[in-house]
C-alpha positions in Angstrom: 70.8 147.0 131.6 70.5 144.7 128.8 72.1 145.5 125.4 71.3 144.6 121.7 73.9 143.9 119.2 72.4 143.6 115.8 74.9 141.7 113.4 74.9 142.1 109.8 76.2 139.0 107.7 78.6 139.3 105.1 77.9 138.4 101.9 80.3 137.5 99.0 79.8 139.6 95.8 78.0 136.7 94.7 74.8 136.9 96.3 73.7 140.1 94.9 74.3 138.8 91.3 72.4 135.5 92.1 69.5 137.3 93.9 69.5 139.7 90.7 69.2 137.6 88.0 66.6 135.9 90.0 64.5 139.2 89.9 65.3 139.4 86.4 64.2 135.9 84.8 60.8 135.9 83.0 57.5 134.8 84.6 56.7 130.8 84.2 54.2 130.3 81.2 52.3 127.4 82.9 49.2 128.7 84.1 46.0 127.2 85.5 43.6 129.8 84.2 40.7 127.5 81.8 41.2 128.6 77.9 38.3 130.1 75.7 37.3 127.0 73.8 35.3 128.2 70.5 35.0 124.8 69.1 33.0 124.0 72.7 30.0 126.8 72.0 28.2 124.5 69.4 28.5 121.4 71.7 26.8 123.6 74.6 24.2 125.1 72.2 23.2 121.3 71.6 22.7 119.8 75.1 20.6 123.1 76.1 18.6 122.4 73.0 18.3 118.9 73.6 17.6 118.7 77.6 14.7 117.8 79.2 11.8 120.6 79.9 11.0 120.9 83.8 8.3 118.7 85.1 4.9 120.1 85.4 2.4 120.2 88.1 -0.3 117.7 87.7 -3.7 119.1 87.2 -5.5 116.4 88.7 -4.3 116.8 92.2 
């Protein structure tokens, strides 16, 4: 019959510091999410103002 050892590594007293101040440090601030541009609304405002109207059916036809 076929026996399994399981073997647990040693680890110096080291590598539960370093994997606990790894846990510890602060979350990057870089993010991807888009930012709330206020100074953007008025810009918007204009090119909905100023687009073209939707074609209309000719009457003709």
């Amino acid at each position: 019959m076929l026996t399994q050892e399981t073997l647990r590594p040693l680890a110096s007293p080291a590598v539960p510091d370093a994997i606990g101040s790894l846990m510890v440090e602060p979350e990057a601030a870089v993010s991807g999410a888009p930012l709330p541009a206020p100074e953007a609304e008025g810009f918007l405002l204009a090119l909905l103002l100023l687009s073209p109207k939707e074609p209309k059916e000719p009457k003709g036809k």
